[in-house]
C-alpha positions as CSV (number, residue, x, y, z in Angstrom):
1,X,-93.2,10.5,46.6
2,X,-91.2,7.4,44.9
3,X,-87.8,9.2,45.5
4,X,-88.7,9.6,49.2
5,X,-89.8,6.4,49.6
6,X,-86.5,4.9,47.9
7,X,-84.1,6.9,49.5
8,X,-85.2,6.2,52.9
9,X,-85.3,2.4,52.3
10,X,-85.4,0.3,55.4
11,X,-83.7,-2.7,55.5
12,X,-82.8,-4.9,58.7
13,X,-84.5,-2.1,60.5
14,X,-81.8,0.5,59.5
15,X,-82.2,3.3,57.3
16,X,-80.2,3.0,54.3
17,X,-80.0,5.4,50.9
18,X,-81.2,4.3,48.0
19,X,-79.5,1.1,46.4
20,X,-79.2,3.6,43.0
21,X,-77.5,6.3,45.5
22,X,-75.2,4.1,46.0
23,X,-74.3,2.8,42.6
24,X,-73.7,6.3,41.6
25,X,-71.1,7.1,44.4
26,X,-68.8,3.9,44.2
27,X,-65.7,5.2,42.8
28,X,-62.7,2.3,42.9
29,X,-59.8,3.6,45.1
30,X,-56.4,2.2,45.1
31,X,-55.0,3.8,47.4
32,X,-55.4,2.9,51.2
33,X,-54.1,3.6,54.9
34,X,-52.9,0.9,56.8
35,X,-56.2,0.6,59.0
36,X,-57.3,-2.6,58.7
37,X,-61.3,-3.3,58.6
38,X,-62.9,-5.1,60.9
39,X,-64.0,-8.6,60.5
40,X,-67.7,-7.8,61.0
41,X,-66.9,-5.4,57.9
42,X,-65.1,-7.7,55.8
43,X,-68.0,-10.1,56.4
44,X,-70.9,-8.0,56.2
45,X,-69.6,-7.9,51.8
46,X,-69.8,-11.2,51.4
47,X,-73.0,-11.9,53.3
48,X,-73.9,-9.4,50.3
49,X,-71.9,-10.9,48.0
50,X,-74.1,-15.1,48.2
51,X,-77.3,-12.8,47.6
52,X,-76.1,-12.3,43.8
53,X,-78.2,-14.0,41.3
54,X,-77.1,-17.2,40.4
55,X,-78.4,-19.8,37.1
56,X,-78.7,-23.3,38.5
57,X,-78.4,-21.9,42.2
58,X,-74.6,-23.7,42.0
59,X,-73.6,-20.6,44.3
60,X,-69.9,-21.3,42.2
61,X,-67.9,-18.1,44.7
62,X,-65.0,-18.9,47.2
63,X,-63.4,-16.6,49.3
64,X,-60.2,-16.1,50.1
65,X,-59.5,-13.2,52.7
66,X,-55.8,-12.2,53.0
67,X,-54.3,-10.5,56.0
68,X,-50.6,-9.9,57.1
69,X,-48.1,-12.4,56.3
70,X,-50.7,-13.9,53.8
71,X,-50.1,-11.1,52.0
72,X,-46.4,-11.4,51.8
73,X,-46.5,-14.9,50.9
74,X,-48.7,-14.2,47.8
75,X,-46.5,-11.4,46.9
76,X,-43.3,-14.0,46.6
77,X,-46.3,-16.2,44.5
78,X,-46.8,-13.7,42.1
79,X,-43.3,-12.6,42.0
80,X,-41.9,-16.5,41.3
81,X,-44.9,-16.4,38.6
82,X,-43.5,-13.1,36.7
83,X,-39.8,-14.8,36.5
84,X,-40.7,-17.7,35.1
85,X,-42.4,-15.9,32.4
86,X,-39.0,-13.4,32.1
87,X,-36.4,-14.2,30.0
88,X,-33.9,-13.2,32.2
89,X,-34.1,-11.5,35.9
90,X,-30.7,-10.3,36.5
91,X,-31.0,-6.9,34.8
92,X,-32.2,-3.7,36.7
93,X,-35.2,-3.4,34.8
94,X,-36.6,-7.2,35.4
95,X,-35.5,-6.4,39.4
96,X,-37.7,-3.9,39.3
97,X,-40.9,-5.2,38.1
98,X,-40.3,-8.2,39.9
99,X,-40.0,-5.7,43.2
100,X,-42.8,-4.3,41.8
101,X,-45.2,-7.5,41.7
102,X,-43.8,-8.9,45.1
103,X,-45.1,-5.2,46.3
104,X,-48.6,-5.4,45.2
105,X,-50.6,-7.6,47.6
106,X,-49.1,-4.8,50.3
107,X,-51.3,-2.1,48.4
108,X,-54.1,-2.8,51.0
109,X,-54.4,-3.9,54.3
110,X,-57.0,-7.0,53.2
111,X,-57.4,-8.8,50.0
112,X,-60.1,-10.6,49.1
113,X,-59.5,-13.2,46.4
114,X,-62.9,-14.3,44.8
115,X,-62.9,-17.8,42.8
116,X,-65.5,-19.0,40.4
117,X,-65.4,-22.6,41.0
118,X,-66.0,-24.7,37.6
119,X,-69.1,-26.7,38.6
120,X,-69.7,-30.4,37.7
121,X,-73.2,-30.4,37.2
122,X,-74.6,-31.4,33.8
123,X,-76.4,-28.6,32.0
124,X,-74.4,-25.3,33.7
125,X,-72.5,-23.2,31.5
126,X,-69.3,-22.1,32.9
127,X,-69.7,-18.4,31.4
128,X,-73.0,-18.4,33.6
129,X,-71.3,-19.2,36.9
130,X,-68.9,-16.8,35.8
131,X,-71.4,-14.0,35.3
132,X,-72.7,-14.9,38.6
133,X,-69.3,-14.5,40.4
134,X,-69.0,-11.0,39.0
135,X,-72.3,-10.2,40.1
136,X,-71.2,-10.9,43.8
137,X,-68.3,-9.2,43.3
138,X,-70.5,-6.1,42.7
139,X,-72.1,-6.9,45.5
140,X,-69.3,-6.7,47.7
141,X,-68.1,-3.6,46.0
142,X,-71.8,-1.7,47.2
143,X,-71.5,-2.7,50.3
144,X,-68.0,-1.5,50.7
145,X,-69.0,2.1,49.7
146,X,-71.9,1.9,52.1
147,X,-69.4,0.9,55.2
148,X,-67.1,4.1,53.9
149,X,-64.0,1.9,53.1
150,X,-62.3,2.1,50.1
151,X,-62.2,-0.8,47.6
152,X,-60.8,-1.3,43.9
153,X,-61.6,-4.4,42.1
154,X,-58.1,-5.8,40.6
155,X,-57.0,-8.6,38.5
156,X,-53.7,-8.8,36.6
157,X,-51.4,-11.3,36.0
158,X,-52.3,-12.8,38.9
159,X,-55.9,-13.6,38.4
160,X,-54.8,-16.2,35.2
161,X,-50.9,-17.2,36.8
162,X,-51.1,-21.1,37.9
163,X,-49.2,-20.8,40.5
164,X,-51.6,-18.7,42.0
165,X,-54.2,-20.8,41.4
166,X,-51.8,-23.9,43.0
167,X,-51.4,-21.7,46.3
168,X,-55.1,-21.0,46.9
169,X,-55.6,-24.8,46.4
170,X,-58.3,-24.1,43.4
171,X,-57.8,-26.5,40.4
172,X,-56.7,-25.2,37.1
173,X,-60.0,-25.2,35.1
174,X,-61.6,-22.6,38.6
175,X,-61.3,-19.1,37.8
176,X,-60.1,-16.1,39.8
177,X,-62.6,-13.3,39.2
178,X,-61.0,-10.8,41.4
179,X,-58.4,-9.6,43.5
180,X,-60.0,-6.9,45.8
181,X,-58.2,-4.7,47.7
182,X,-60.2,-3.7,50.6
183,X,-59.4,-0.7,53.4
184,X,-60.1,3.0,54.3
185,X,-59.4,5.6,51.6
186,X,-56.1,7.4,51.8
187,X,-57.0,10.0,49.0
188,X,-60.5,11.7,47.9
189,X,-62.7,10.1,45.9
190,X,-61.9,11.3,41.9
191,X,-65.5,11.6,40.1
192,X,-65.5,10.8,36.4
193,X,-67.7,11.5,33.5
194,X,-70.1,8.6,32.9
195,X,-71.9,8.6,29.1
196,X,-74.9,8.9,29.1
197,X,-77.2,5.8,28.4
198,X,-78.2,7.4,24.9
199,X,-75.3,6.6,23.5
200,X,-75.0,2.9,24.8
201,X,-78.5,1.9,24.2
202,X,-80.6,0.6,21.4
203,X,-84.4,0.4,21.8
204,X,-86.3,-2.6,19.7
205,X,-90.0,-2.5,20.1
């Protein structure tokens, strides 16, 4: 009677499946057509993603959504990061993985950036805001598989470069949590082996 009850939730006045459903058939996929989501998509995950739970209720997330040219430009970004960290860029080897890093915000047709910002509240702990951040980030990522698109949670060299950080606006001390690629799936989902909880879990009574 409880699974029946939980797998046809209602919520908004739409039957869903089960939140746990769900959970077990997210899968991250990296690789995406060139149909782009709609906005009512894209904004439907981050409704979900301010409902995370949050210490201090400093709701710390910032959203970034990257379309077209956006894209580009924070492919050049992370591409002028990479060469000042090179120690030289002339060779064929340091072309390509510069190529390589211009290339990666095209990976998706959106990109959602999500930034913990550093609160200045007395009392919160950044590593709580943080935890927070990744928590809506999860959120986004349910939500995703329930709308069929495909989405892969990403961060990189990009997610700690300061140049980045400079071309988002965000001051040096804010964190980028993610870099999500967000679209429709251009390959089948790949299912994985998951451990079982027996051998993660200690029981203190």
């Amino acid at each position: 009677m409880l699974q029946h009850i939980i797998d046809n939730n209602m919520a908004d006045g739409e039957q869903t499946t089960s939140v746990f459903a769900t959970i077990k058939r997210r899968r991250s996929i990296g690789k995406m057509t060139e149909e782009v989501p709609t906005r009512e998509q894209i904004e439907r995950m981050l409704e979900a993603a301010v409902y995370a739970p949050n210490h201090h209720t400093t709701e710390p997330w910032r959203f970034f959504v990257l379309l077209g040219q956006a894209r580009h430009e924070l492919g050049k970004i992370m591409q002028q990061a990479l060469a000042e960290q090179l120690l030289e860029t002339t060779s064929e080897k340091a072309q390509a993985r510069l190529n390589k890093a211009r290339n990666k915000p095209l990976r998706a047709p959106v990109i959602i950036i999500v930034v913990s910002v550093r609160a200045e509240r007395a009392g919160v702990q950044d590593i709580e805001d943080l935890e927070a951040t990744a928590a809506a980030v999860q959120n986004m990522l349910l939500v995703a598989e329930e709308l069929g698109l495909a989405c892969i949670w990403r961060t990189g060299d990009a997610a700690y470069a300061p140049q980045v950080k400079r071309w988002l606006g965000i001051a040096e001390e804010d964190h980028i949590v993610a870099l999500l690629d967000v679209g429709f799936p251009a390959i089948k989902r790949e299912e994985h082996p998951v451990r079982s909880i027996k051998e993660k879990t200690i029981w203190l009574d």
